[in-house]
N, C-alpha and C positions, 0 to 999 in steps of 0.2 A: 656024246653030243657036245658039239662044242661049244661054249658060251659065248657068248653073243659080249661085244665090248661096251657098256657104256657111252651113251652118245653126250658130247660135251654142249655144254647150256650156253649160253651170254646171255650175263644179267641185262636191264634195260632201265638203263638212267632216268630218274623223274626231272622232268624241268622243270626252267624258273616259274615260268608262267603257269605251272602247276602249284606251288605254293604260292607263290604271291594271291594265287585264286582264294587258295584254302585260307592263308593270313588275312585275308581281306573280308571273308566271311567269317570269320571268327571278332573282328574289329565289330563287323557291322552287328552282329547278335549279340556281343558286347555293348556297345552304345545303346542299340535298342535298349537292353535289359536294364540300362542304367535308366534311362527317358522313364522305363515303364516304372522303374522303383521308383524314381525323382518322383513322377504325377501321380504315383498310389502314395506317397509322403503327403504330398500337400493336399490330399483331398476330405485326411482328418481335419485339415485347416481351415474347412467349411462350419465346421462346428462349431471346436473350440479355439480359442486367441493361443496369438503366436504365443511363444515362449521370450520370458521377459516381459510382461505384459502387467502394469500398473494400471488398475481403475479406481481413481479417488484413494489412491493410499492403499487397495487391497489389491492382493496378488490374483490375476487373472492366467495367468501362465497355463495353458494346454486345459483350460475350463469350459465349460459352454454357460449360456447364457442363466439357463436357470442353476447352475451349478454358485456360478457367482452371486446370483437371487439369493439362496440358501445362505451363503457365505455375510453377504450383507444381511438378511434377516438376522439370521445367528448373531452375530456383534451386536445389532440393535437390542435385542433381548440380555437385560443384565445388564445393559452397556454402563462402563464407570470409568469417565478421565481422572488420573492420579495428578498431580500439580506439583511438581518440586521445587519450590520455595528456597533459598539460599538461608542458609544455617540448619538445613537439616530437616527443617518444616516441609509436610504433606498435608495437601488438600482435595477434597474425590469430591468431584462432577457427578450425576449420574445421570443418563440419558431421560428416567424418568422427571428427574428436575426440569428441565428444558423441553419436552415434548420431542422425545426424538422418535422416526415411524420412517420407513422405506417407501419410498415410492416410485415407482415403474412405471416409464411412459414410454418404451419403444426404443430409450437413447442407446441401450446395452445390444441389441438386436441390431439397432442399425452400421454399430460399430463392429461387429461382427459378420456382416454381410458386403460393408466398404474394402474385409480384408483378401488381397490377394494371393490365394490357396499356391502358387506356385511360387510365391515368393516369400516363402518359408524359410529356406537356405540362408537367407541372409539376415533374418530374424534369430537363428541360432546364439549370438551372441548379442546382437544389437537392442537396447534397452526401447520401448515405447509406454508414452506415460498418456492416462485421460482421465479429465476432471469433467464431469459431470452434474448436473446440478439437481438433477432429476433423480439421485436414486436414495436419497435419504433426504429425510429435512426436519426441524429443528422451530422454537418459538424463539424470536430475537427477544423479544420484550421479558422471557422467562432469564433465556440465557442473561441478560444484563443483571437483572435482576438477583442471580446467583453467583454471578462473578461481583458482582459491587458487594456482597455478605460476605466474600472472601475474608478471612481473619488479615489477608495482607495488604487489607486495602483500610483496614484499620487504621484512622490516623493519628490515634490514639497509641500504636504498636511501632507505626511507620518510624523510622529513622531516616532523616533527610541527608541527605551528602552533603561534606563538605569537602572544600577545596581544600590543596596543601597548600601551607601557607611559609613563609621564612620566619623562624622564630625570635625571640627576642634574645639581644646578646649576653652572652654567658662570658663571667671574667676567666680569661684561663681556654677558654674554649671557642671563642666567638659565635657562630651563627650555623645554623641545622634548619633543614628541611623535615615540616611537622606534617607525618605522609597525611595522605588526603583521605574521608572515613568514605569507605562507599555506602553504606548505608543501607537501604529498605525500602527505598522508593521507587515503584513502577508505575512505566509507562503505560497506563490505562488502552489505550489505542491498540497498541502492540500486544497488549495480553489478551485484549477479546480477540485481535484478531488472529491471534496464535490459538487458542482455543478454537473459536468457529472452526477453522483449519484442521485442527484434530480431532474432532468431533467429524467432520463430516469424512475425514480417513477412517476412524473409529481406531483412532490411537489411544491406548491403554495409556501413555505416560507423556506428561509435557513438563520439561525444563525451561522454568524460564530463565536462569541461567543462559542457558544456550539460545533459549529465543533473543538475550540478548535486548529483556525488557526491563532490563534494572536502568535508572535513572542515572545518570555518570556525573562524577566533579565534574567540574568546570574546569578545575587544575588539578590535573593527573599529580601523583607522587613524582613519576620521573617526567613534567615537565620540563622541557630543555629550556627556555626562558627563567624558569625559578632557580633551577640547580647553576645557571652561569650568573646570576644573582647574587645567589649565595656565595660561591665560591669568589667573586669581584671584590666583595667585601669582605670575606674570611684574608683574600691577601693583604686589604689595608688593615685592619685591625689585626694582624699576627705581624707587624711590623713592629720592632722596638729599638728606638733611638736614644741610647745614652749619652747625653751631653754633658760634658767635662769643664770643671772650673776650676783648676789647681786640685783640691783635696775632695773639693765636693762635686758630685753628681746631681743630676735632675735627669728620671726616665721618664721616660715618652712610650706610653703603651696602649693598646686596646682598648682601656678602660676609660680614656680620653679620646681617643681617635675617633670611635664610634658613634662621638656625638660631633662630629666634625663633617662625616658622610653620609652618602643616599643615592637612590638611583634616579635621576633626571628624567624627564620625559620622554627623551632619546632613548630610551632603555639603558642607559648606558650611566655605570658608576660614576662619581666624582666627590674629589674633598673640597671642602667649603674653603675658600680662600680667605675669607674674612675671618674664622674659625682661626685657622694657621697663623693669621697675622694677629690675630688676638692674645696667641699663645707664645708665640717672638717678642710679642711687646712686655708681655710679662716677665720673659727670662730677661729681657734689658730691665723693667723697672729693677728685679732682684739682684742683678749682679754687675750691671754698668756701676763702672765710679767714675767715670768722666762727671765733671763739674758737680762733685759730692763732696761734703764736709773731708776731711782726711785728719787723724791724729799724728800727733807727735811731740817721741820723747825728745825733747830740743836738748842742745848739748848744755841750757844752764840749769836742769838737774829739773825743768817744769817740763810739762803735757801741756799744747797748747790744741788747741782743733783751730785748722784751718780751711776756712770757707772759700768758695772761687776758685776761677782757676780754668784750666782746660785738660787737663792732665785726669788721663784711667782707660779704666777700658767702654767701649763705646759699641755695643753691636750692630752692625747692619743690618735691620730690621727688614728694609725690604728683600734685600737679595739672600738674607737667610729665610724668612718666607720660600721663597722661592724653590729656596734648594729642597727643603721641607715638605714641602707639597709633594716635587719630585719623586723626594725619597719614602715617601707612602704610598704615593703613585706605584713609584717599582717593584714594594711588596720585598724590599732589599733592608734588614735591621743592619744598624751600625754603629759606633761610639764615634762621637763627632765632636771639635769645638766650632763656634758658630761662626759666618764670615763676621769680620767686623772691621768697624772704619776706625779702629784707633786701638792699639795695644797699651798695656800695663805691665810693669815688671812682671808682678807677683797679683795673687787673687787674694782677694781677701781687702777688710778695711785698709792696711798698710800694703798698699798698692804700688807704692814708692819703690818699695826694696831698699836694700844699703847701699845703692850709690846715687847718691844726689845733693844738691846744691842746698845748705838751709841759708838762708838770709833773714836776718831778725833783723826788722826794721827799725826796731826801737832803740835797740843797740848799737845799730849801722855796723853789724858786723857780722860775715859770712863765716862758713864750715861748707871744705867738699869733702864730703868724705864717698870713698873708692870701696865695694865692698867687705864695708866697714868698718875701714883705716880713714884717719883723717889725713889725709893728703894736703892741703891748706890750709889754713885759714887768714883773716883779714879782715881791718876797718875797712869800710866803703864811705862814700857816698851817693844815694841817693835822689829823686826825684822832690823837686822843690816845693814844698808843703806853702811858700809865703804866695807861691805865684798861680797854687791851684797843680801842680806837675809830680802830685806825689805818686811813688813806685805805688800799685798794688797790690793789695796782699792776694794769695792765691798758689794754687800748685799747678807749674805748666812744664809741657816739657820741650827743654830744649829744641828748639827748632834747627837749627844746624850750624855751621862753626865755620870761621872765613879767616883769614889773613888778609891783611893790607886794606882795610875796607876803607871809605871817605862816608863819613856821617854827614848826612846834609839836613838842615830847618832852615829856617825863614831867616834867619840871622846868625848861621853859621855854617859854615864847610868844614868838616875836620875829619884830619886821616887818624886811625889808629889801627895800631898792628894787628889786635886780635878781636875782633867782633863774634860775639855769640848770642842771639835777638832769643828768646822764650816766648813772650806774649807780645805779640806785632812788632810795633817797631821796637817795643823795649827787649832792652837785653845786656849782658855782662860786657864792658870791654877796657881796656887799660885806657888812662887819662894823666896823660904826661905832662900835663896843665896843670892841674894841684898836687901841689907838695906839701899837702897835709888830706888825712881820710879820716873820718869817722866822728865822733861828739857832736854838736847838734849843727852842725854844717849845711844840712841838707835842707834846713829850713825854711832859711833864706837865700842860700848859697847855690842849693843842689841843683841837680839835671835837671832835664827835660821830662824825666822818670829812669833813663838807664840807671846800671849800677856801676859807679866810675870804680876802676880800680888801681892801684899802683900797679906799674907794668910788670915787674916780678909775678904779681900775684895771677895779673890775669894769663899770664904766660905760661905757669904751672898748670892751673885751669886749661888752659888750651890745649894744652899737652896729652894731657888724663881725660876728658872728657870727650864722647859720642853724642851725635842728635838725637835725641829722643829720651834724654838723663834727665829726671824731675828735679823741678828748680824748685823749693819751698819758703815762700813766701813769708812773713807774718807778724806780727804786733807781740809784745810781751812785756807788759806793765812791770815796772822794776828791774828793770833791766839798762834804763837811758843812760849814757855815761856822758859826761860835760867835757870830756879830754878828746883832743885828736893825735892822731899819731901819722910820723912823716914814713912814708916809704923804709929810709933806712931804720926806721927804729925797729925794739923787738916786739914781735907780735904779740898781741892779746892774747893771754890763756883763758881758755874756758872755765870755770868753778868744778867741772866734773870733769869723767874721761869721755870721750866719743859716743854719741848717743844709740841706746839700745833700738834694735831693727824688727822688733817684734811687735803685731799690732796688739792696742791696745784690749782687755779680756768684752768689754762691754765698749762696741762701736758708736763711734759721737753721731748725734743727728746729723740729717744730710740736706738741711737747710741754708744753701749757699748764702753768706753777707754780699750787698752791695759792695762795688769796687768799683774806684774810681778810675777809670783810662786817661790813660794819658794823654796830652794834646796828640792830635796827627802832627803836630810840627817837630814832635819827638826823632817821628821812625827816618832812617835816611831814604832818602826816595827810591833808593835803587836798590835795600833791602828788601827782596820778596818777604810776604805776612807769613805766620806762620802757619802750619799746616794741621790744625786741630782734629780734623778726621781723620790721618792716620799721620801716628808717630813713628818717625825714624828710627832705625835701630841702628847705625851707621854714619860718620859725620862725613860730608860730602868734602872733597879737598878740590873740586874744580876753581877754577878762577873767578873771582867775585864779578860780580855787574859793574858793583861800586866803581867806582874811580879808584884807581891804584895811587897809593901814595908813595911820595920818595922819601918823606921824612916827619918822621912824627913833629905834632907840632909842637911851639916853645913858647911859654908866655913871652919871652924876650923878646920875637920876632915881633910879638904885637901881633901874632891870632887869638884870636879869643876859641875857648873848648865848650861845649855845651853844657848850660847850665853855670859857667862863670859869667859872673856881672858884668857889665859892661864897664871899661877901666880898670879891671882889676889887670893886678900881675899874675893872679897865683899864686906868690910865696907871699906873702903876707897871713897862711895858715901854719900856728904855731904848735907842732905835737908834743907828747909828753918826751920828756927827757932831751929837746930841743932847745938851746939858750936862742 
């Protein structure tokens, strides 16, 4: 028998619109299933509260009504607030203190029946809080009551705050912030009302730390107004200004400063200016020698002190203030000399130094000595004692130095080669009118006040000497000599060698003598005064004011020189070893 072949199949493709079917009913029993989970989820939510669910402080979260009942009763029973007090101190509340008891009036019910059972979802994470006034309550009149017997309300206990303050200054250290105490004092208000608030959450524990019912300085420790205070004035008083006077010093520190400053109303730092100028006037009383006694060893072997004068150092009182203040303003130390209107050689009672003019008046007879060589000497004549014109004694310094000058008064015109004025109109210049200098000439005879000199001598002088060289003036009992001496003759020697430069160990009082000026009809009109605020250190060589002369004068011509009588020649003065 023969078998029969296998008859061949074709399979039969499912279409689209067959699955799409099936997919689409699969979506939809899907979503169903999810709706139907979704609304069997939220129908527990008829009961109990969402999740996250705060009532007065206690956790309602997936509860029902009487669940939370129980949970409020329970707390109430036992119930004890702990207090934490700052330093460590606990204090306990107990609910039986205050009358504490639950009470239920519907509010818990009705908040559970407002809640939307399908809108659970979003309650998942989302927090909701309710405060209720109705589920617990409390006696105000008790609670006062046992919060006022708090031991921290004890005023007996309490520590009040204080503010931080700027301390008082320290030498060496200036000024510190003295932090501020906080203390032990609270805020009544704030701590019942931090209590009633935890009581009615029935909180176990209340910080009043954290409540944040501590009393507060007024001035925090890091106050930003105190600490730019502080440090305003730690800059002036950490200033130190060494000022220099030859060998000695005088500092300037915090220990003085401090009583100099303060803070203004402005808020803002400042140095007392009057303070500053009170303390520049003190380094001039201490160390100016302008118009102060001066000693000296004179070359006839005496000390004389001499009074008057213009000659030292001089400070500039206001404009050293000035700079002063600045320089504690900027908080900037430094070693400084002070400005001033008028220089001194040397510091110290012998201010002079070893080059200067001495003129002994008594004597009529000068010494210049160059540091510390005598370089000249010579009779003079002087300012005329019979007529009221005598030279003054005094230490002044050279005012500056001329050639060709014409001396003019009221009764005379007269050139001479080398003019050098010291104190106004007075001053050294040759006089080629007498031919004879020195013994008692000057009495009757002499200038106007100049110092006349033989032209040799004041030529030498001229030569050697700068504006601003102390000229020393002065008197010296025993010393008068009754001889004059002519130009050509040999000069006067001193009884000793050139006088020592050294001041004297114990300084002469600095009581200036009275001095007589000499008439205005002395100075020549067209010599500038001298310039006593500040000395020269420099002899100026520009061209005089004066009237230029062509030819010194001559008694012969029949001009008269300053200080020659009227009629006279001029040689009719006989010196020693002159027939």
């Amino acid at each position: 028998m023969e078998r029969e072949k296998p008859r061949s199949r074709k399979k039969k493709r499912l279409g689209v619109k067959f699955w799409a079917a099936v997919c689409g009913g699969i979506a939809v029993a899907a979503a169903a299933t999810v709706i139907v989970l979704y609304i069997q989820t939220g129908k527990q939510y008829r009961t109990v509260f969402f999740p996250n669910t705060t009532i007065n402080g206690i956790d309602a979260s997936k509860k029902t009504v009487d669940e939370v009942k129980q949970l409020i009763a329970s707390g109430i029973d036992g119930y004890t607030l702990t207090i934490k007090e700052r330093g460590g101190a606990e204090e306990v509340i107990s609910g039986d203190e205050i009358g504490l008891e639950s009470v239920f009036d519907g509010s818990l019910e009705r908040l559970l029946e407002e809640q939307e059972p399908n809108d659970w979802f979003r309650h998942r994470k989302a927090t909701q809080t309710f405060e209720i006034d109705t589920m617990i309550q409390f006696s105000d009149e008790k609670l006062t009551g046992v919060v006022d017997a708090l031991n921290c309300f004890d005023e007996t206990q309490v520590v009040k705050p204080q503010d931080a303050v700027m301390s008082e200054y320290v030498s060496g250290q200036g000024y510190r912030v003295i932090p501020a105490v906080e203390g032990s004092e609270l805020d009544r208000e704030k701590v019942m009302a931090g209590i009633a608030e935890a009581v009615n959450g029935l909180q176990r524990e209340l910080s009043l730390e954290e409540l944040d019912a501590y009393v507060k300085p007024g001035v925090p420790s890091d106050d930003a107004e105190l600490l730019a205070r502080v440090q305003a004035l730690n800059k002036f008083v950490n200033v130190r200004v060494t000022y220099t006077f030859g060998d000695s010093r005088e500092v300037l520190s915090g220990d003085t400063i401090k009583d100099w400053i303060g803070i203004g109303d402005d808020g803002n730092a400042y140095v007392s200016s009057g303070a500053v100028t009170e303390y520049v006037k003190s380094l001039a009383s201490k160390y100016d020698t302008y118009n102060k006694a001066k000693t000296l060893n004179t070359s006839y072997g005496k000390t004389v002190r001499i009074t008057g004068g213009s000659y030292g150092w001089r400070i500039d009182q206001s404009a050293e203030a000035d700079e002063l203040a600045a320089i504690i303003r900027s908080g900037e130390s430094q070693t400084r000399e002070p400005v001033y209107k008028q220089k001194a050689v040397s510091h110290g009672a012998n201010d002079y130094g070893s080059t200067y003019v001495e003129i002994n008046l008594t004597a009529q007879h000068l010494f210049y000595y160059k540091d510390g060589s005598l370089v000249v000497e010579s009779d003079f004549v002087s300012g005329n004692e019979a007529k009221g014109w005598a030279t003054p004694a005094g230490v002044y310094p050279l005012t500056y130095k001329q050639k060709d000058a014409v001396l003019k008064g009221e009764d005379y015109k007269t050139p001479v080669d080398y003019w050098m004025p010291f104190n106004g109109g007075i001053g050294l210049h040759d006089a080629t009118w007498r031919s004879s200098f020195g013994g008692t000439l000057y009495k009757k005879g002499g200038s106007h006040g100049c110092v006349n000199l033989p032209h040799s001598v004041a030529q030498k002088i001229f030569e050697n000497i700068s504006a601003g060289t102390p000229v020393l003036c002065y008197h010296l009992e025993g010393t008068e000599s009754k001889t004059t001496s002519t130009p050509a003759g040999k000069p006067k020697q001193p009884t000793t060698a050139a006088p020592e430069t050294t001041a004297p160990t114990t300084p002469a009082a600095t009581t200036p003598a009275a001095t007589t000026a000499s008439p205005e009809t002395t100075a020549p009109s067209e010599a500038p005064a001298p310039k006593p605020t500040e000395s020269q250190t420099a002899a100026p060589t520009k061209a005089p004011e004066t009237e230029a002369s062509t030819a010194a004068a001559s008694p012969e011509s029949g001009e008269k020189g300053p200080g020659v009588p009227t009629g006279s020649s001029g040689n009719k003065e006989i010196g020693p070893g002159v027939s």
